[in-house]
N, C-alpha and C positions, 0 to 999 in steps of 0.2 A: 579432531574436526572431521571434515567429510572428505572421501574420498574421491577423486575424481568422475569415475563410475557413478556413484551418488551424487554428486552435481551434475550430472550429465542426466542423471533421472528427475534430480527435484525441477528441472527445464523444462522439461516434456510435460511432467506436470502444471507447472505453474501455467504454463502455455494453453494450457485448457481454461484454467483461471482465467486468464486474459480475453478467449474468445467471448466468453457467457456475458464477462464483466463489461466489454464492448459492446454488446445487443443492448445490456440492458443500460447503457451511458445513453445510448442511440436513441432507445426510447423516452427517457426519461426528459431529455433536454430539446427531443425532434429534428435535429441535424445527425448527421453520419458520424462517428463517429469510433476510433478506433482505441483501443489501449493491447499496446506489444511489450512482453517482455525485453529489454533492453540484456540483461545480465543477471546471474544467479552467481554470487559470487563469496572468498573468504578473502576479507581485506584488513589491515591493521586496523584498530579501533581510530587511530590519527586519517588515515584514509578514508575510512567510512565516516568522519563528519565532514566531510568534503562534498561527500556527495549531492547533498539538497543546493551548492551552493557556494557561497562566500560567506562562512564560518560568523562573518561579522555583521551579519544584514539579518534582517527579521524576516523571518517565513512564518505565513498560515498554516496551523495542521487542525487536521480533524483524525482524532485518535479513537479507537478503538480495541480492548484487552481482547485477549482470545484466551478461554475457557478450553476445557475438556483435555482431548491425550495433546494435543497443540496447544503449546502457551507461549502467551508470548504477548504482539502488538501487529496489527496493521494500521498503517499513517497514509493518511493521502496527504500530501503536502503541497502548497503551489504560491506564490510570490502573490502580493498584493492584487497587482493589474492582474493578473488571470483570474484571481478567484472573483474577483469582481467584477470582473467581465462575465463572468459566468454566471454569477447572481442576475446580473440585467438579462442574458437569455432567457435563462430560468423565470423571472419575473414580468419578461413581457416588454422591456425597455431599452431603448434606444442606447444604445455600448455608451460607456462613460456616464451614464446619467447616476451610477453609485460610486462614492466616491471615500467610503469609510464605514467600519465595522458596524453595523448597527444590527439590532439585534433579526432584524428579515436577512439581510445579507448573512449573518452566522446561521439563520435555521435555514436556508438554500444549500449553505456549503455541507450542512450537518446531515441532507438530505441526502446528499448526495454522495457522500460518504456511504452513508447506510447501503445507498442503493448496491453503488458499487461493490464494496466493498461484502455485501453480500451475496451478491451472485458471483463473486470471484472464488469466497471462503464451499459454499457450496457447489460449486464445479470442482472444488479440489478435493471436498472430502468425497463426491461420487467416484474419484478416479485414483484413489486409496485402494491399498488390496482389500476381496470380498472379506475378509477375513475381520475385518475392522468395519464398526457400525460406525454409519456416519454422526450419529451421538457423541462417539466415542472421540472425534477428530478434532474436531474445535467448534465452539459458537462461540460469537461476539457480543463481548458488551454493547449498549448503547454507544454512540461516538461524542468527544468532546471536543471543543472548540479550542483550540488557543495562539496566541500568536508570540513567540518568542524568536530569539536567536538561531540558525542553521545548528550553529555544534550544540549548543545545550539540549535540542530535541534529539539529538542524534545521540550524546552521550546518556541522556536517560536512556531513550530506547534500548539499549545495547548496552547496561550497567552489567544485567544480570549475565549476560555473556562473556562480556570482558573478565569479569571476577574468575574466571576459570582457562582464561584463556586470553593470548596476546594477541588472536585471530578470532573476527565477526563473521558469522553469516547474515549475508542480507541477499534476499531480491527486491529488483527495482526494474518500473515500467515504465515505459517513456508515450504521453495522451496524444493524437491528434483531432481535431473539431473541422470536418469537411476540409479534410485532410491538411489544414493548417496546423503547427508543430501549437501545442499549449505548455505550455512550463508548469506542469506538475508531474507529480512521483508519484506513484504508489508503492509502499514499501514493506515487506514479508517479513514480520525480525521476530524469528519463534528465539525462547528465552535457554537457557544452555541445557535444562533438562530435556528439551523434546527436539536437542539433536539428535539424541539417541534412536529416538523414531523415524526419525527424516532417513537413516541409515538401511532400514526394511522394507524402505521402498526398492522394487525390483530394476533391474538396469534395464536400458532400454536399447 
């Protein structure tokens, strides 16, 4: 797994991810709006489904593969009342007036996914060493909708990792919306071949 040095790099990184990825949330929804890296971390696969939650409750994710030298997944995740709540911004509507999955409310969250989740993936591979083409770093699938269980999204996410290992990498962000806390995640979980990479990134 990664060495301390090398988590203390893939931060500095990721944290660039976060800035870019908060301009462009700000825009996209027209309130202020921030996303911070919370933690960059290596935790038991039983710990890392803890994370989105209570193991036993259904969470919203909007998923997307990562292609290229980065493989893997990034997940936005967020509890019912938030994503919902955010569809009504998004949509122009007075908070509470959506009150179940319908197929506007999944292509808002899906949107927004994308958005995010791309300007985070591209602020990280600009700040990759020159040596490495940002081609080469990761691109993302289109993103899916689904709404399952905390640990079941957590244990797929993190199969291919676990298989090798009794220790996950994950990063995780923690959103706020005019600086009120929102309950979602967004989550970094590259797949066990491209820890090897995450390892060449420079210490900082």
């Amino acid at each position: 797994m990664l060495a301390p040095e090398h988590l203390a790099a893939c931060t500095h990184l990721f944290r660039h991810g976060s800035v870019e990825a908060s301009v462009a949330l700000s825009r996209w929804i027209g309130r202020p709006s921030r996303i911070s890296i919370e933690q960059v971390e290596q935790v038991s696969l039983s710990k890392a489904t803890e994370v989105l939650g209570d193991p036993e409750s259904p969470i919203c994710v909007c998923a997307m593969g990562l292609r290229g030298r980065v493989t893997g997944q990034l997940i936005l995740a967020f509890d019912d009342a938030s994503g919902l709540a955010l569809a009504d911004l998004l949509l122009g509507n007075s908070l509470g007036t959506a009150t179940e999955w319908g197929e506007v409310e999944q292509s808002a969250a899906l949107e927004t996914a994308n958005i995010i989740g791309c300007a985070y993936l591209n602020s990280i591979a600009r700040s990759f060493p020159e040596s490495m083409e940002d081609s080469e770093v990761m691109v993302p699938t289109p993103p899916r909708f689904a709404r399952d269980f905390a640990e079941s999204v957590m244990e797929f996410a993190l199969m291919n990792q676990a298989m090798v290992s009794d220790l996950v990498f994950l990063t995780r962000t923690e959103f706020s919306i005019e600086n009120s806390p929102v309950n979602c995640n967004l989550l970094l979980v590259p797949d066990a071949r491209s820890l090897s990479m995450l390892r060449e990134i420079p210490a900082v």
